[in-house]
C-alpha positions as CSV (number, residue, x, y, z in Angstrom):
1,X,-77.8,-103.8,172.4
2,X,-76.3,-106.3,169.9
3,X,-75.9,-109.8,171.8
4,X,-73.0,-111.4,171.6
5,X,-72.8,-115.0,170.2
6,X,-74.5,-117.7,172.6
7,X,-76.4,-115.0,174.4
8,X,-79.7,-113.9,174.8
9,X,-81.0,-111.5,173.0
10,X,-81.9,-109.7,176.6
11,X,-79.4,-109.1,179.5
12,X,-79.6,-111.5,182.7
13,X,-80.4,-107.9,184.7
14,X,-81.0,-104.3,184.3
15,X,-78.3,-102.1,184.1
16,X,-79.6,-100.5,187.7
17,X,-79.7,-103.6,189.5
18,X,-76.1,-104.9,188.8
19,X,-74.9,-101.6,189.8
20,X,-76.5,-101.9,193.1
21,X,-75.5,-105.6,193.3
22,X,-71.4,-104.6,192.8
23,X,-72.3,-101.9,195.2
24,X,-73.6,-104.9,197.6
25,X,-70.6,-106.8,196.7
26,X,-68.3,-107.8,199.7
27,X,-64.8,-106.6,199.9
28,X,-62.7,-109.0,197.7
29,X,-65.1,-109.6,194.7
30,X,-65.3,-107.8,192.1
31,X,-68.6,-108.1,189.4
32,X,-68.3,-107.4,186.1
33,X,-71.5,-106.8,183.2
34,X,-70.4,-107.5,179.9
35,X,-72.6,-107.9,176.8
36,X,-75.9,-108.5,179.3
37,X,-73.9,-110.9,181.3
38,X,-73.1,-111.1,185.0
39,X,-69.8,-112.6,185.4
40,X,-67.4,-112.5,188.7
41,X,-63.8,-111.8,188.7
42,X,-61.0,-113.3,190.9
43,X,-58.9,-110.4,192.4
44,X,-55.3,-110.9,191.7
45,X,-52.7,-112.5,194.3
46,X,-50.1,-111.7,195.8
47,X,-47.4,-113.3,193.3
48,X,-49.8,-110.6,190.2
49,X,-47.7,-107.7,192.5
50,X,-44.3,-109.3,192.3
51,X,-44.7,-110.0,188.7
52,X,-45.6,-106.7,188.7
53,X,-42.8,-105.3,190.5
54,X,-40.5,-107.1,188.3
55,X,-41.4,-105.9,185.0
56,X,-41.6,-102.5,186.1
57,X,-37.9,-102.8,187.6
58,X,-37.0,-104.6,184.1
59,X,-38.7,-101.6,181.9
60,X,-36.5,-98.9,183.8
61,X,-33.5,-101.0,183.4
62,X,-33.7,-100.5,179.7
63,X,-35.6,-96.6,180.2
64,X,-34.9,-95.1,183.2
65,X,-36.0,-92.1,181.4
66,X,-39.6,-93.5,181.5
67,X,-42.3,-93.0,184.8
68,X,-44.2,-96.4,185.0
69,X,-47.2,-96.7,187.5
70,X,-48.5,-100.1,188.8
């Protein structure tokens, strides 16, 4: 594993154990592991799914020919 630049050369946890800690995780947080590091990441809210919503409705305005999924 190649560290990334201000890390350690060694991950904060084994591979194993962050995998059981998302799996502890409560409902709502989501845990990611990137380059050895244990980081937490917000969920999106409710105005993400409007956004959303309209630029999918905008993209089939100009391609109704296309399928989009959220």
């Amino acid at each position: 594993m190649i560290p990334s630049p201000g890390t350690e050369a060694r991950p904060q946890m084994a591979l194993d154990d962050f995998e059981e800690l998302a799996r502890r995780a409560p409902k709502g947080v989501t845990l990611q592991f990137i380059s050895g590091k244990l980081q937490v990441k917000p969920l999106p809210d409710q105005l993400h799914g409007a956004i959303v919503m309209w630029l999918l409705e905008r993209c089939l305005q100009q391609r109704p020919d296309l399928r989009l999924y959220p």
